[in-house]
C-alpha positions as YAML, in Angstrom:
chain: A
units: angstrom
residues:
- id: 1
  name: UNK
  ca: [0.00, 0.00, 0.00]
- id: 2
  name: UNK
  ca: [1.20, 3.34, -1.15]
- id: 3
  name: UNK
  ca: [1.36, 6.47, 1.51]
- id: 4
  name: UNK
  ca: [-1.34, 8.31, 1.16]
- id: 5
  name: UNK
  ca: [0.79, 11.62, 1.97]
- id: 6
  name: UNK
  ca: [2.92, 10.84, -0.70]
- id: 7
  name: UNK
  ca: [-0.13, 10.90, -3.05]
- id: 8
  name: UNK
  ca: [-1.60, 14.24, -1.59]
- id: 9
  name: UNK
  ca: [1.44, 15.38, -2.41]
- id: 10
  name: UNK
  ca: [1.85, 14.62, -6.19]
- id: 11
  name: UNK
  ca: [-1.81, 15.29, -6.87]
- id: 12
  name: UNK
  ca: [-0.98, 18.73, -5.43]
- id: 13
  name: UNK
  ca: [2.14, 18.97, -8.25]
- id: 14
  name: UNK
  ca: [0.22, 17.99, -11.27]
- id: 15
  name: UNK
  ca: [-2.57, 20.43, -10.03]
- id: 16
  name: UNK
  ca: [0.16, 23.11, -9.64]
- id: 17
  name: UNK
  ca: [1.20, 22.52, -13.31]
- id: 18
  name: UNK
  ca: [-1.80, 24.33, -14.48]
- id: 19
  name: UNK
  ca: [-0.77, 27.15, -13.05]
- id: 20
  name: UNK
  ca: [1.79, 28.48, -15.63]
- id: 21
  name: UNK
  ca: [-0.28, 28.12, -18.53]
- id: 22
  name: UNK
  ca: [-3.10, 29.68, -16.57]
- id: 23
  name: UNK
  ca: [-1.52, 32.97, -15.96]
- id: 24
  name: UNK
  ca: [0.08, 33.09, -19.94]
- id: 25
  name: UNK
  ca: [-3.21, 33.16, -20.99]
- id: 26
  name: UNK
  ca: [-4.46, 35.46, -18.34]
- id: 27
  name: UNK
  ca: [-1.62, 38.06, -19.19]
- id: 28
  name: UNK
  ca: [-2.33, 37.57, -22.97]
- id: 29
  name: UNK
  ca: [1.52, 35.51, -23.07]
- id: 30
  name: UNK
  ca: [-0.52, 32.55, -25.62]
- id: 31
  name: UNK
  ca: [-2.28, 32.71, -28.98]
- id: 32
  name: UNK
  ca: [-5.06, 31.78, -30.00]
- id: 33
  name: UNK
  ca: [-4.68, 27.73, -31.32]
- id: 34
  name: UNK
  ca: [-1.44, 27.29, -28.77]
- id: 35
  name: UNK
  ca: [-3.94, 24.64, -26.59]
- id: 36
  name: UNK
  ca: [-4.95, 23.10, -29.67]
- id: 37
  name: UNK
  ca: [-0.82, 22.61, -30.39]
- id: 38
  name: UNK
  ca: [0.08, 21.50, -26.92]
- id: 39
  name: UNK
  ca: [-2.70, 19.02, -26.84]
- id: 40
  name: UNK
  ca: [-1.52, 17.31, -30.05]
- id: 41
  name: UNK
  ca: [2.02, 17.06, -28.73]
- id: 42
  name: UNK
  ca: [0.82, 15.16, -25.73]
- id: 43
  name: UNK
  ca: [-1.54, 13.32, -28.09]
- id: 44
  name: UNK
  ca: [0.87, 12.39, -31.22]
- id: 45
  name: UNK
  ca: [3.99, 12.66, -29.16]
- id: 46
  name: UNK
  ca: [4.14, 12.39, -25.44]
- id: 47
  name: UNK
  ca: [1.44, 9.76, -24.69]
- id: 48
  name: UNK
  ca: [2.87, 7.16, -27.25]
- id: 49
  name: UNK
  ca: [6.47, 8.13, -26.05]
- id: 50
  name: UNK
  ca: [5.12, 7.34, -22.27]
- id: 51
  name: UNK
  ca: [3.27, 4.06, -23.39]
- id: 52
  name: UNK
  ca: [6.63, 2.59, -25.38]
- id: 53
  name: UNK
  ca: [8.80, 3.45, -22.84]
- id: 54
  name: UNK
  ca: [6.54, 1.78, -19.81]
- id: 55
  name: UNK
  ca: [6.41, -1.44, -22.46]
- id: 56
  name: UNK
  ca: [10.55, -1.13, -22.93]
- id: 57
  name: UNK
  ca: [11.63, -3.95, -21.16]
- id: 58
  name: UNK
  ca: [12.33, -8.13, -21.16]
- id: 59
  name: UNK
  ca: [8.96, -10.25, -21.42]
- id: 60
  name: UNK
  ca: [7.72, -10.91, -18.09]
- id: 61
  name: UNK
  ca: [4.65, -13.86, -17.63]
- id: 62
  name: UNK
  ca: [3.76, -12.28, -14.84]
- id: 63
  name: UNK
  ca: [3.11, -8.82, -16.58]
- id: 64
  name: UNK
  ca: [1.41, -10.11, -19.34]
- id: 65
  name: UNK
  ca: [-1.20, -12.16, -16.73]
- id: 66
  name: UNK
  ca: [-1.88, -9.06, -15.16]
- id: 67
  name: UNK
  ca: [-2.00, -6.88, -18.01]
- id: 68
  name: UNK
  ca: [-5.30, -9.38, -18.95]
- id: 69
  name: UNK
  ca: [-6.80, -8.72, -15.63]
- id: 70
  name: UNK
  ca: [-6.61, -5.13, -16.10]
- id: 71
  name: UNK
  ca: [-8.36, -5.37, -18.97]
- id: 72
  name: UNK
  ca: [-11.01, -7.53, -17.45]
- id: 73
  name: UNK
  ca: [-12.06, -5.24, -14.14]
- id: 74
  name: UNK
  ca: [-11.63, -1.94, -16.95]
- id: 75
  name: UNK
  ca: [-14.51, -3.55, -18.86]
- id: 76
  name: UNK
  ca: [-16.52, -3.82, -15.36]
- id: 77
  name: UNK
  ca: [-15.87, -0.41, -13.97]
- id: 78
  name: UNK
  ca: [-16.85, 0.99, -17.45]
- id: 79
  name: UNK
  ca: [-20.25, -0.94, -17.39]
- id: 80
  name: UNK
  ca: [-20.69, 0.31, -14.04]
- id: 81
  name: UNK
  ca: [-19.59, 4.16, -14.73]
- id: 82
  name: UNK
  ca: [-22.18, 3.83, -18.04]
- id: 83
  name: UNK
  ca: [-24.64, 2.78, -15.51]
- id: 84
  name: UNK
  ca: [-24.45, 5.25, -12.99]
- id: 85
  name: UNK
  ca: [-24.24, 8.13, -15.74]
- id: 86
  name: UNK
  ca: [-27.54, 6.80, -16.97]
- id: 87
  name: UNK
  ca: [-28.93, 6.68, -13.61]
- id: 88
  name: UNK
  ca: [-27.52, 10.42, -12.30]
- id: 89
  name: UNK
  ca: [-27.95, 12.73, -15.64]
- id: 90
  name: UNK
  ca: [-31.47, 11.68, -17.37]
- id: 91
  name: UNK
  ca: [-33.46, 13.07, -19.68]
- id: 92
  name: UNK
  ca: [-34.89, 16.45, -18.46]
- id: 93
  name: UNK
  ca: [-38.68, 16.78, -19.07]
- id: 94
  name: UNK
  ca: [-40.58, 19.83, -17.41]
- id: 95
  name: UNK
  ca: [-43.58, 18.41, -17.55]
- id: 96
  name: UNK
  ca: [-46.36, 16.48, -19.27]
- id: 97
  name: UNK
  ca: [-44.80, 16.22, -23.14]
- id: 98
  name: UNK
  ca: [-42.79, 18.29, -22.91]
- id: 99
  name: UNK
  ca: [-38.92, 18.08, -23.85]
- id: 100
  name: UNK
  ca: [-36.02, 19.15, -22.46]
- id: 101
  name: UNK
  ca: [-34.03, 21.80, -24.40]
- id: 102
  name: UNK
  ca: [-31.07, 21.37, -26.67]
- id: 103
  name: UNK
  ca: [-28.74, 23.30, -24.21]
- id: 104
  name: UNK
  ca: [-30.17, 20.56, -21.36]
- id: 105
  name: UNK
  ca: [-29.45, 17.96, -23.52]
- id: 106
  name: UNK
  ca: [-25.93, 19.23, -24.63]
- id: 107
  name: UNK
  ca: [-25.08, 19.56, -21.10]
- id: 108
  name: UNK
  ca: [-26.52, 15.91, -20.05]
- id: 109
  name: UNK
  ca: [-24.34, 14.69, -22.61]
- id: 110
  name: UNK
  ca: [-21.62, 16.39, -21.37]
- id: 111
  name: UNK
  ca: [-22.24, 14.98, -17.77]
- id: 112
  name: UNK
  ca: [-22.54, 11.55, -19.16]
- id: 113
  name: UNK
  ca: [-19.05, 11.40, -21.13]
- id: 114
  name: UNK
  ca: [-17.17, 13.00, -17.35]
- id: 115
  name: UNK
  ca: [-18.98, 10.51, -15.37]
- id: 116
  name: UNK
  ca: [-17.51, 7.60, -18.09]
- id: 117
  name: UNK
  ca: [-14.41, 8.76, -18.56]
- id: 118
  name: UNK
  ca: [-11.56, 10.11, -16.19]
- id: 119
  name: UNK
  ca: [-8.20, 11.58, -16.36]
- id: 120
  name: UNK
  ca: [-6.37, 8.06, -16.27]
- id: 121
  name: UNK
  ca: [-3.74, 8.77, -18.65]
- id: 122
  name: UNK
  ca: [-2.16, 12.48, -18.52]
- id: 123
  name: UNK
  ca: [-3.04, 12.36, -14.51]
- id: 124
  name: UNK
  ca: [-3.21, 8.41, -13.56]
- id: 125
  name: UNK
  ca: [-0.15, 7.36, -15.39]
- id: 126
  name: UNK
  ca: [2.31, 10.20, -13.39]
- id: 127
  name: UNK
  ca: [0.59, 9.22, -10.23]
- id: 128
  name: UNK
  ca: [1.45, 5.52, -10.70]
- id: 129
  name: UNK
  ca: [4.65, 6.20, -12.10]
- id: 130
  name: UNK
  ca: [5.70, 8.28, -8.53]
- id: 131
  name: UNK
  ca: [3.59, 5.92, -6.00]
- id: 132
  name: UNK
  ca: [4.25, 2.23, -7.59]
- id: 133
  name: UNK
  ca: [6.73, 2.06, -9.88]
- id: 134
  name: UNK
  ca: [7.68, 1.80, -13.66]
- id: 135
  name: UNK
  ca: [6.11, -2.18, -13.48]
- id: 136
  name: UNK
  ca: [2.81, -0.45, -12.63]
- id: 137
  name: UNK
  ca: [3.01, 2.13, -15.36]
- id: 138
  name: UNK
  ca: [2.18, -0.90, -17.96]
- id: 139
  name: UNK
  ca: [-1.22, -1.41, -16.33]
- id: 140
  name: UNK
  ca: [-2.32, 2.21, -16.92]
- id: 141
  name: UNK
  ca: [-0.72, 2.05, -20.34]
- id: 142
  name: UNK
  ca: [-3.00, -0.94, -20.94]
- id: 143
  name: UNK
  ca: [-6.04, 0.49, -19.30]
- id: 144
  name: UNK
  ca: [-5.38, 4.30, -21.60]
- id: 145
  name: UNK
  ca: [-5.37, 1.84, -24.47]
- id: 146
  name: UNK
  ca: [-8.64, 0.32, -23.15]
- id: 147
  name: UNK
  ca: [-9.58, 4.18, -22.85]
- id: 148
  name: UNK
  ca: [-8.98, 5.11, -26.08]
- id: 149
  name: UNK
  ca: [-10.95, 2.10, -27.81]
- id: 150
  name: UNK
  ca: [-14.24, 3.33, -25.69]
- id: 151
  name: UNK
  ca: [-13.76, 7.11, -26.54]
- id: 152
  name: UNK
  ca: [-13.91, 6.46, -29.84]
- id: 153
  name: UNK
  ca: [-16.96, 4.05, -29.50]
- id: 154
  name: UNK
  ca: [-19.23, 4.50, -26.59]
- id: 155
  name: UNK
  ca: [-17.78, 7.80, -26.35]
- id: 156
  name: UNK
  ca: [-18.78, 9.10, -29.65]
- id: 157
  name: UNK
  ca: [-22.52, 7.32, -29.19]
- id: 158
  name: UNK
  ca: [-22.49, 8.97, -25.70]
- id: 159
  name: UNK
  ca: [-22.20, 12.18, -27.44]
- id: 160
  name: UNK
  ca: [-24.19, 11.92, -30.60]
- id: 161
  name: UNK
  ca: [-26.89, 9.05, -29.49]
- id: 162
  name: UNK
  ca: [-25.84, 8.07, -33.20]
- id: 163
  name: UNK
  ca: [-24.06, 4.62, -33.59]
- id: 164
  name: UNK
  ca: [-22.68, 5.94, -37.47]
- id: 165
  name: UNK
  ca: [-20.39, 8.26, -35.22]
- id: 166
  name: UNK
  ca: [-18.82, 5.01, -33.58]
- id: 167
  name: UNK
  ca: [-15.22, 4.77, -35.51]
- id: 168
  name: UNK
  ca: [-13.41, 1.13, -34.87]
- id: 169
  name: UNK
  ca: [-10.73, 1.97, -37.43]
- id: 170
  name: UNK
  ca: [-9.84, 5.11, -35.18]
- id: 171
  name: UNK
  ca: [-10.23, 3.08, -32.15]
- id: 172
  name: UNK
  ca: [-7.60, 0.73, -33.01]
- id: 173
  name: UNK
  ca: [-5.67, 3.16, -34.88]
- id: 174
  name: UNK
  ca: [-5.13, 6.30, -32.42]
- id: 175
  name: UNK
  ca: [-1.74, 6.94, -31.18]
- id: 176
  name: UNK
  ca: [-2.14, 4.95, -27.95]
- id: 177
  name: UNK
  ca: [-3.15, 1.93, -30.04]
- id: 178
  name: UNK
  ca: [-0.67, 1.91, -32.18]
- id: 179
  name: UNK
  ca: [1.77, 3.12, -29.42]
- id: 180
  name: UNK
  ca: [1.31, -0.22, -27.73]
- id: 181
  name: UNK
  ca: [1.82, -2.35, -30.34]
- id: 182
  name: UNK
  ca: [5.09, -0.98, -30.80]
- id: 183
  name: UNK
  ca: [6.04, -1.33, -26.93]
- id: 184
  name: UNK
  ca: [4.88, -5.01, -27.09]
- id: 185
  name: UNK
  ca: [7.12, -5.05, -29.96]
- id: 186
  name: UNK
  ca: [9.73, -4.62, -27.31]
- id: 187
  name: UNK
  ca: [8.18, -6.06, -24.68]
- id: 188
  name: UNK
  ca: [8.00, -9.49, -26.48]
- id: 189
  name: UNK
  ca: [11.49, -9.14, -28.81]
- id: 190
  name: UNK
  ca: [14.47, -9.15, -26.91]
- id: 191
  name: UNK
  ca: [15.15, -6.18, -29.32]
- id: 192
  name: UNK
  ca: [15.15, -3.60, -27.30]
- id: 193
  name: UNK
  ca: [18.57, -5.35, -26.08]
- id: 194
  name: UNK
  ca: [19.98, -4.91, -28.96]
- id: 195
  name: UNK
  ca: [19.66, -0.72, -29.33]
- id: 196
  name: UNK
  ca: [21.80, 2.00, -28.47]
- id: 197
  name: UNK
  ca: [20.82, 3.36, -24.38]
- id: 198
  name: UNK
  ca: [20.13, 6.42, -26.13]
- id: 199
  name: UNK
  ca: [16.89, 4.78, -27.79]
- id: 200
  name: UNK
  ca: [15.18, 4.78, -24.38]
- id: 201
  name: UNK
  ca: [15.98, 7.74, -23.02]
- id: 202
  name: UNK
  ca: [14.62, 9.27, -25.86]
- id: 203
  name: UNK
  ca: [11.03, 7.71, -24.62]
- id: 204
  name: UNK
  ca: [11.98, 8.92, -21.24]
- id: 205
  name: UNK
  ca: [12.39, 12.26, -22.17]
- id: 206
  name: UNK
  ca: [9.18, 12.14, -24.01]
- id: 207
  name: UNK
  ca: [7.34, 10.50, -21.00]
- id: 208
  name: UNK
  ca: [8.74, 13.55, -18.51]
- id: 209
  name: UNK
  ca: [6.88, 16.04, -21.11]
- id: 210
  name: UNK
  ca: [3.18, 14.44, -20.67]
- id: 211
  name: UNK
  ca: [2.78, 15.44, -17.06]
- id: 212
  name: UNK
  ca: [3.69, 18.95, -17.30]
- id: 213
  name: UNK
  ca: [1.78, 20.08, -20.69]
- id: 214
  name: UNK
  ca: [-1.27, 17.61, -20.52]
- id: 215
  name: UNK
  ca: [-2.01, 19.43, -17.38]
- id: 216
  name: UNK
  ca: [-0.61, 22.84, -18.87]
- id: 217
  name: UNK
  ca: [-3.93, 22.20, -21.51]
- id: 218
  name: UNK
  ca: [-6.23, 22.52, -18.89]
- id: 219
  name: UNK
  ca: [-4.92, 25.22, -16.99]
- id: 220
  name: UNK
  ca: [-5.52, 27.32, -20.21]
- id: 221
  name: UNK
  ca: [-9.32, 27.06, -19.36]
- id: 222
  name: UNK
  ca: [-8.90, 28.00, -15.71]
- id: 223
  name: UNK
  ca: [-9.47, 31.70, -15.23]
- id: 224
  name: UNK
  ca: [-12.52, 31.16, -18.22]
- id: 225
  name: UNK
  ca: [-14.58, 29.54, -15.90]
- id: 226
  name: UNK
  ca: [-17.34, 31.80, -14.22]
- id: 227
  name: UNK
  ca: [-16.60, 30.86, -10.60]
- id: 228
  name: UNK
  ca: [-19.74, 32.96, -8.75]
- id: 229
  name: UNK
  ca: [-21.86, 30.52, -11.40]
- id: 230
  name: UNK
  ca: [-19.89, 27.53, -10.36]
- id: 231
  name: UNK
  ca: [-20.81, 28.22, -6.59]
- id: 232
  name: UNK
  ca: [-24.64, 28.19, -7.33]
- id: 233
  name: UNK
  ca: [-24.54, 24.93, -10.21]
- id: 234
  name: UNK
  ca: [-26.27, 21.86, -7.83]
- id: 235
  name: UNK
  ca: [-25.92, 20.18, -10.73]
- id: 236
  name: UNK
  ca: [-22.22, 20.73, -10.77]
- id: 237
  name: UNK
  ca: [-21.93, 19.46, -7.51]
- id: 238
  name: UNK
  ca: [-23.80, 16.11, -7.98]
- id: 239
  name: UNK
  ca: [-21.39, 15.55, -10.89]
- id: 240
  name: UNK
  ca: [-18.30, 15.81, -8.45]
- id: 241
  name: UNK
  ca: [-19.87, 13.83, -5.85]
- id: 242
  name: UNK
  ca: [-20.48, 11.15, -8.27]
- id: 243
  name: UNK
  ca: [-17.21, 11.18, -10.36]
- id: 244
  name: UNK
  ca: [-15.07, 12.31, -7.27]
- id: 245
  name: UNK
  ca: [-16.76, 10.30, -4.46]
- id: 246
  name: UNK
  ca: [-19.22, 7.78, -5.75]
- id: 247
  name: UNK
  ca: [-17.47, 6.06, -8.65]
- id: 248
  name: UNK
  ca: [-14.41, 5.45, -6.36]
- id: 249
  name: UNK
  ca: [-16.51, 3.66, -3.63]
- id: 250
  name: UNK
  ca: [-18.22, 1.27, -6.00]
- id: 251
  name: UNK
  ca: [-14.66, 0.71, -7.32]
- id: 252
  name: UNK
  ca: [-13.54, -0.45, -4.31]
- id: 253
  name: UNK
  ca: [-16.46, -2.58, -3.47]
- id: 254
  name: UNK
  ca: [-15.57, -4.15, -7.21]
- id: 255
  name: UNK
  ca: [-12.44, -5.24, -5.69]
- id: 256
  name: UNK
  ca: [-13.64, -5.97, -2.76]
- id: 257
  name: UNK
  ca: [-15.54, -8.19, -4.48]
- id: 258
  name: UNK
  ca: [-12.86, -10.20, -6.55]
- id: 259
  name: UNK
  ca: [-10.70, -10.64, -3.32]
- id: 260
  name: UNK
  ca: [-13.92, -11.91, -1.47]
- id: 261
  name: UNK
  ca: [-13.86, -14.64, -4.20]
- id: 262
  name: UNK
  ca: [-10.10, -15.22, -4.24]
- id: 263
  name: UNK
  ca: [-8.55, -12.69, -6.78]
- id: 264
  name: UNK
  ca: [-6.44, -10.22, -5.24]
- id: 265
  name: UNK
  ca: [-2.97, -8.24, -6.39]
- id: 266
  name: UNK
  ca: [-1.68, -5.46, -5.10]
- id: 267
  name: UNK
  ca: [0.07, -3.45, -7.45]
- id: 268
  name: UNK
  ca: [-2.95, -4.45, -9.93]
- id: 269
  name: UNK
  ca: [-5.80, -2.94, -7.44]
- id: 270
  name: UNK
  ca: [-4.05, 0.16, -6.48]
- id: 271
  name: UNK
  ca: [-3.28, 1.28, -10.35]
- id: 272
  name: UNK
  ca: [-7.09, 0.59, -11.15]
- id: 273
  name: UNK
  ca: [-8.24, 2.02, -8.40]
- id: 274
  name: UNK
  ca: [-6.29, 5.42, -8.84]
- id: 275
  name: UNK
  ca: [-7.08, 5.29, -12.73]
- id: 276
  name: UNK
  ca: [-10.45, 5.36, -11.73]
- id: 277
  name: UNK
  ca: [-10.55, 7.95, -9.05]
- id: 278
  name: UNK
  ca: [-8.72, 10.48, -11.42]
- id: 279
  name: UNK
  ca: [-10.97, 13.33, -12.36]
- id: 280
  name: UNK
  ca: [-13.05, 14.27, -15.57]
- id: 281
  name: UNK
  ca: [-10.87, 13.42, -18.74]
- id: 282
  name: UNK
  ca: [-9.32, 16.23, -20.49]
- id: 283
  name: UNK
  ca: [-11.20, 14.86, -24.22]
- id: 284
  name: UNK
  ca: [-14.55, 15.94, -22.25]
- id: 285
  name: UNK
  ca: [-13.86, 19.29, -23.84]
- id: 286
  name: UNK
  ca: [-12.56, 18.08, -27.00]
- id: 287
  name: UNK
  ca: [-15.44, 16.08, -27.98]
- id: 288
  name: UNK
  ca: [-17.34, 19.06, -26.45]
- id: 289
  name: UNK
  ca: [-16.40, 21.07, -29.28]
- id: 290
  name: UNK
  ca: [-16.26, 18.30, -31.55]
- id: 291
  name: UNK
  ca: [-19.82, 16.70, -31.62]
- id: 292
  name: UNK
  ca: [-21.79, 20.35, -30.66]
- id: 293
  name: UNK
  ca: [-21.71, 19.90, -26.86]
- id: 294
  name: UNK
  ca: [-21.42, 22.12, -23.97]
- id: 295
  name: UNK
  ca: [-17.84, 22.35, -24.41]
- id: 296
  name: UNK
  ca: [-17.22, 25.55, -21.74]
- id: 297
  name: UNK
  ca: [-19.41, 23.71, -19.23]
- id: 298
  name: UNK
  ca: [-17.16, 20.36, -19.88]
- id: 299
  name: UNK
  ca: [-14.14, 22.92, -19.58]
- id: 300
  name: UNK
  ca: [-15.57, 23.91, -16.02]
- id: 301
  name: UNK
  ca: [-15.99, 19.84, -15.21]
- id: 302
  name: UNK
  ca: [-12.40, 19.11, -16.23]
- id: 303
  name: UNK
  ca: [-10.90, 22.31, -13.65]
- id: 304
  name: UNK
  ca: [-12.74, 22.15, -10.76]
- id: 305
  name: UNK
  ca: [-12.73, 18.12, -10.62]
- id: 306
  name: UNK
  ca: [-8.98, 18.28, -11.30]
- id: 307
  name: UNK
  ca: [-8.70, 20.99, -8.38]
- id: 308
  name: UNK
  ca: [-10.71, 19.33, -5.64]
- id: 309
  name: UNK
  ca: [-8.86, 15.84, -6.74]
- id: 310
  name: UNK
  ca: [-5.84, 17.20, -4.18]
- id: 311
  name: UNK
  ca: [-8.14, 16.66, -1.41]
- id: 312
  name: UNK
  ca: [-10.59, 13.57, -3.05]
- id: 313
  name: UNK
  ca: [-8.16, 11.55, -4.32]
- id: 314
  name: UNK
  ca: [-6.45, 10.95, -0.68]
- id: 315
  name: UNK
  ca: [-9.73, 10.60, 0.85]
- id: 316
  name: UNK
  ca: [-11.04, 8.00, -1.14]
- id: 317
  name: UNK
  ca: [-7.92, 6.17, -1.20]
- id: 318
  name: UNK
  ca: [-8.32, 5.36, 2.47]
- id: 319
  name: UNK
  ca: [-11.15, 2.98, 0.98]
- id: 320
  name: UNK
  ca: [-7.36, 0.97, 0.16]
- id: 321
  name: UNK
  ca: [-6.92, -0.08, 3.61]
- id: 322
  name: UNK
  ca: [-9.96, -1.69, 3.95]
- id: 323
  name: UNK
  ca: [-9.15, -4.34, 1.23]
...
């Protein structure tokens, strides 16, 4: 088990890294289009560089076994985050026939895709990394790639209700996709023995950049959120109770479950439990402004989850203790 301090602590740093980008584009330091750029650095550069690099080592059984089982409990959380979303965010009807608006139903999408979909890559992978080690940064890479083939799937028909929307060649072809196949390229070669040191400390360089500008992104949306509305949104706050508070608990009580019937690994639990604890995903605004959402009130999801995550995160993680 991890300390907990030590994970206040980090959560605290990555939070912290919005901060820079936040006052640039307060003071008028960034152009217009500079998020757009930085994103598809971290998207077409950093992420895959972070995913080879986790994946750069000698084939390991053990690895590969639990690499499966991450799959399998990412497949049940997801059922159960789809689940809850439908259950928290319906359909809002004012009364006999009538419909709810298209902002309402912009927003409800919105609040469906942040409830599915967390932060597990630009914020759950540096977490890991810093609390349990490089073996444990393979799960999340496996779990982001797990990520990515929903986004572009259930993701798209969470934001559309349209199923033509739902893209399997981009699913398998994004760059954490095809990122991975190129780590288990060196994960199941023994070429990687074979290559100059140099090689991977490229990737390593690459992986140092994702923290630091994937969190840079969403600081650029930080002093555009209307913070007196933010105060009054009750809808606002039963979207961080459920992604923040909620989601976490009937994690745990997932794993609770599979120890109860005699699965249980350590290093295995704790990565899927902080991937799913992270907060709203950063592609929340994205598809926001992609499929016609409400992509400012998805920016407003993505900052204040990500700022009360400093004091969340720890708090939920306590749930660890009890496994």
């Amino acid at each position: 088990m991890f300390d907990i301090a030590i994970l206040f602590s980090r959560v605290l740093l990555l939070v912290l890294l919005m901060l820079p980008t936040a006052l640039m584009k307060k003071f008028g330091l960034v152009k217009d289009g500079f998020g757009v750029s930085l994103s598809n650095y971290v998207l077409y550069v950093g992420t895959p560089g972070m995913i080879i690099l986790a994946l750069y080592r000698d084939f390991d059984k053990t690895i590969a076994l639990r690499s499966l089982a991450v799959v399998g409990f990412f497949l049940i959380f997801h059922l159960v985050f789809f689940a809850v979303s439908l259950l928290f965010f319906r359909v809002k009807k004012h009364g006999p026939g009538e419909e709810e608006t298209v902002d309402e139903a912009k927003r409800r999408r919105v609040l469906r895709f942040g409830t599915i979909f967390t932060n597990a890559g630009y914020m759950g992978l540096p977490l890991v990394l810093g609390l349990l080690g490089a073996e444990a940064a393979i799960y999340v890479s496996v779990y982001v790639v797990c990520f990515n083939i929903l986004v572009w799937t259930v993701g798209c028909y969470v934001f559309t209700g349209d199923v033509r929307y739902m893209s399997l060649k981009k699913a398998f072809l994004n760059p954490a996709s095809i990122a991975i196949m190129v780590g288990l390229v060196f994960f199941i070669t023994p070429i990687n023995n074979y290559l100059p040191p140099v090689s991977e400390e490229f990737f390593s360089i690459l992986n140092s950049l994702v923290a630091p500008l994937s969190m840079g992104v969403i600081g650029l949306h930080l002093f555009e959120i209307d913070w007196k509305r933010v105060w009054r949104d009750l809808v606002l706050y039963r979207y961080i109770f459920v992604r923040m508070l909620l989601l976490p608990a009937l994690i745990f009580c997932v794993l609770k479950l599979a120890k109860t019937i005699g699965y249980y690994d350590e290093i295995v639990f704790n990565t899927l439990f902080i991937c799913g604890s992270t907060p709203c995903a950063a592609v929340t605004v994205m598809y926001g402004e992609r499929f016609d959402g409400d992509a400012p009130y998805a920016s407003t999801m993505v900052c204040v989850s990500t700022l009360l995550a400093v004091g969340t995160m720890p708090l939920v993680a306590l749930l660890l203790y009890l496994l």
